[in-house]
N, C-alpha and C positions, 0 to 999 in steps of 0.2 A: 530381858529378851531383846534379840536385835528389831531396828526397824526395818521391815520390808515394803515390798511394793508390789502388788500383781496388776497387772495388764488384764482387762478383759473386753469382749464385744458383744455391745449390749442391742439389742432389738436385732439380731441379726436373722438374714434368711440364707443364709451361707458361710462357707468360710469368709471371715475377714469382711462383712459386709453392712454390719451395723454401726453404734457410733461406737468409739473407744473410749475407755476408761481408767484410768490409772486410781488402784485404790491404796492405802499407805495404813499397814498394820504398827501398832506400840509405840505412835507418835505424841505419847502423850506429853513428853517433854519439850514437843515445838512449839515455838512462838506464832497465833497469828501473822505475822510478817512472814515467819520461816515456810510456813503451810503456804501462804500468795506467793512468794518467791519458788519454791519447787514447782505449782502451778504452772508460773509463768515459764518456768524452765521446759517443763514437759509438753508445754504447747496443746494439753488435748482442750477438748470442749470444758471439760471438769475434771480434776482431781478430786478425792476421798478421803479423810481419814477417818479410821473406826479410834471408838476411843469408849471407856465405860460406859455405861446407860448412871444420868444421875437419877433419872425416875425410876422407880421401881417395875413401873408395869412395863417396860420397856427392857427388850433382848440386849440391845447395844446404842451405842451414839455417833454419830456420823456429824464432822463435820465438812459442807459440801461448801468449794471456791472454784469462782472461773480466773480468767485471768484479767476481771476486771476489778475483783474480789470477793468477796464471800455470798454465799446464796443462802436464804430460808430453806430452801427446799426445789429440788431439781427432781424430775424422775428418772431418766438412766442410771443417775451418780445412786439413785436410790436400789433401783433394781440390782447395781452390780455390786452396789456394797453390802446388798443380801447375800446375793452368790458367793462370791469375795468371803466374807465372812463364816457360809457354813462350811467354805473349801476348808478354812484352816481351824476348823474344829468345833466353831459355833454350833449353839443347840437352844431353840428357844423353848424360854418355858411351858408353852405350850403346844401340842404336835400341829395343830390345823391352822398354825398361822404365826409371824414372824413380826414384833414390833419393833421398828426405828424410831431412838428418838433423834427428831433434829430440829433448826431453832423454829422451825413452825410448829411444831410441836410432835404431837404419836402419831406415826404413818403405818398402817397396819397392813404388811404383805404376805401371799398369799404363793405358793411355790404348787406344780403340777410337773412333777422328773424336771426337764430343762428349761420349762415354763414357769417364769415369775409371773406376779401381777401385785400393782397397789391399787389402795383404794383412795381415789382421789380429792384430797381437800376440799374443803370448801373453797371458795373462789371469795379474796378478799375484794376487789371491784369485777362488776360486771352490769354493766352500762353501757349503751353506743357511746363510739366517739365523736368528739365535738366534730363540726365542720373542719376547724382549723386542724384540730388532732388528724382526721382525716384527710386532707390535701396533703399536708405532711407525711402520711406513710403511703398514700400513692403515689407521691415523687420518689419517698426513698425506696422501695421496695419496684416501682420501674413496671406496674402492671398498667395493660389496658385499663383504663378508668372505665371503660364501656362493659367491662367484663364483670365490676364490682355487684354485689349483690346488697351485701351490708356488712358494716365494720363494728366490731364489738372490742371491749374491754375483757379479757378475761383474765386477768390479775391472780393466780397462787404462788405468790412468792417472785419471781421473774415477773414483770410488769407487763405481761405478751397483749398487746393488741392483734388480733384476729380479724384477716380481711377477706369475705366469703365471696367467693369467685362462682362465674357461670356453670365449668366443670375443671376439671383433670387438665386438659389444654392449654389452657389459662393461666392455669398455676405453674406449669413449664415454661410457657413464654416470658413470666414476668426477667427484666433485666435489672436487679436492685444495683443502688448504689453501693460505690468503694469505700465510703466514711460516714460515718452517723455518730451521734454525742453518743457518752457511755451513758447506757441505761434504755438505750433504745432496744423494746424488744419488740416486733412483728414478724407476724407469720399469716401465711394463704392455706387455705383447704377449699376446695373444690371436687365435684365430685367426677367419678367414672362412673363411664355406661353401665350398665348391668352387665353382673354374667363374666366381669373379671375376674381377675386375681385379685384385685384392691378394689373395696369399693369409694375410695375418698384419694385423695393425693396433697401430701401440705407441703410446705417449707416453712424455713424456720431462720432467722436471720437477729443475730444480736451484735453489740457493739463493742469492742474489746476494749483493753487499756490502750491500745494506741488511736483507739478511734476509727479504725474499721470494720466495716459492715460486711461480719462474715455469715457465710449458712453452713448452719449446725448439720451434721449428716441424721440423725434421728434424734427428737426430742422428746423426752415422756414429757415433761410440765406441759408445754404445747399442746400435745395431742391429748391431756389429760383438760386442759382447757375448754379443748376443741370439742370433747366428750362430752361434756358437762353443759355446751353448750346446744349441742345436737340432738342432745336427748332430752333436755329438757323443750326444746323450741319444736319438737316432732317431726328434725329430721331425719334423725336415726332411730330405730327400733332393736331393742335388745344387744345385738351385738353386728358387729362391723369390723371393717379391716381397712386400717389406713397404710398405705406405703410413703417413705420417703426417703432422700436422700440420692438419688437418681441423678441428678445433674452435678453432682463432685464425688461423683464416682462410688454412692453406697449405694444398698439394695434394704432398707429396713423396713421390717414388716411389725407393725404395731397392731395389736384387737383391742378393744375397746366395748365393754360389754356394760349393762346395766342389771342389776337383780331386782327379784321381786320388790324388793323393800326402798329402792329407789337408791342402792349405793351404784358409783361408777367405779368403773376396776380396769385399769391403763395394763398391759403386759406384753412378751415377747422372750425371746428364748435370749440365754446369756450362755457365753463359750470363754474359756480360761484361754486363752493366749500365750501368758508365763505367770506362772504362781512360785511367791516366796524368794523374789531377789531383794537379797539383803542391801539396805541404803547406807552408807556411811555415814556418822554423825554428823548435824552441823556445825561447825565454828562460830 
């Protein structure tokens, strides 16, 4: 079967307004190298490739790369490689729920018509950051220090440190910097007044292979972070609605809910773009 590649937009709340995602069907022949190099060619936040499930309980496999290399586990890339996949005929084994395996392990997703949702890992560190960790992502990220509320670790695979701001305001004013080492990941949430359309506002800022400190237009691992960290600490109640991406031009609308039983469940609507363009082999 040829390799293809679809386009999709993930957390969106309109046309063209969530992040983008490039997902790559029957690349099982690529090289790691081959898969970072297309990556870096396409420039989005994340590329995709679907590839067999080697576990059993698991629908399919996903391998998720930015363009600084490969990731455990991303949520967009996760969500759209749900969609991405039942486009072109995918079926999982079970009707009420959709499992990826990817190298964090089984990520179990949950689909409502054009509503995805996963259920979010566990959080490998989550701990405040040191002092020093902290001075360090209030220079890079460019926020009021005065605005800081507290800065946490919330580690699922992206190493995202979380710096919780006064409200919404906050989080728009910050000016991050142009260059950060690769591996740098922070992100703000703060809240809006009651009674919006959003009640939280984040960004999201990681560090690429050339060494700049770009913001992500919608992030699920972030906000899946963010989640995990709201509900357990009693800022959030049941469910919630984060926006981002606002200041480079997205509109993405993330919910973020918790069940009785204490799972968190990250989602947002997913839209096909272009489905099934064929890739040319590589050399």
């Amino acid at each position: 079967m040829p390799m293809t590649c679809d386009l999709i937009d993930v957390f969106c709340d309109g046309p063209l307004s969530g992040n983008p995602l490039a997902v790559v069907h029957n690349a099982g022949d690529l090289s790691a190298e081959q898969m970072l190099a297309l990556t870096q060619w396409l420039g989005f936040s994340e590329t995709t490739f679907v590839l067999p499930p080697t576990d059993e309980r698991a629908d399919y496999r996903v391998r998720i790369f930015y363009p600084g290399g490969e990731l455990p586990f991303a949520g967009h890339p996760t969500l759209g490689s749900c969609f991405a996949w039942l486009q072109s005929g995918g079926r999982p084994a079970e009707s009420a729920k959709i499992v990826q395996e990817c190298e964090i392990g089984l990520v179990e997703i949950q689909q409502r018509e054009s509503q995805f949702a996963f259920k979010a890992p566990d959080l490998l560190r989550y701990e405040p950051l040191t002092e020093e960790e902290c001075r360090e992502a209030i220079q890079l990220t460019g926020i009021d220090e005065t605005a800081l509320v507290e800065a946490v670790h919330v580690s699922n695979g992206p190493q995202w440190q979380l710096l919780r701001l006064r409200n919404a305001e906050d989080v728009l004013a910050a000016n991050p910097s142009s260059k950060a080492a690769l591996g740098t990941d922070i992100g703000l949430a703060g809240p809006h007044r009651k009674g919006g359309r959003r009640d939280w506002e984040l960004r999201a800022f990681f560090a690429d292979a050339m060494g700049r400190f770009v913001e992500d237009p919608v992030t699920g691992s972030f906000n899946a972070g963010v989640a995990m960290h709201l509900f357990a600490s009693g800022l959030a109640e049941e469910t919630y609605r984060a926006g981002q991406g606002q200041k480079i031009g997205a509109d993405g609308l993330v919910v973020c809910r918790r069940t009785e039983g204490g799972d968190v469940w990250v989602g947002g609507s997913c839209r096909a773009i272009s489905l099934g363009g064929v890739l040319e082999a590589f050399d």
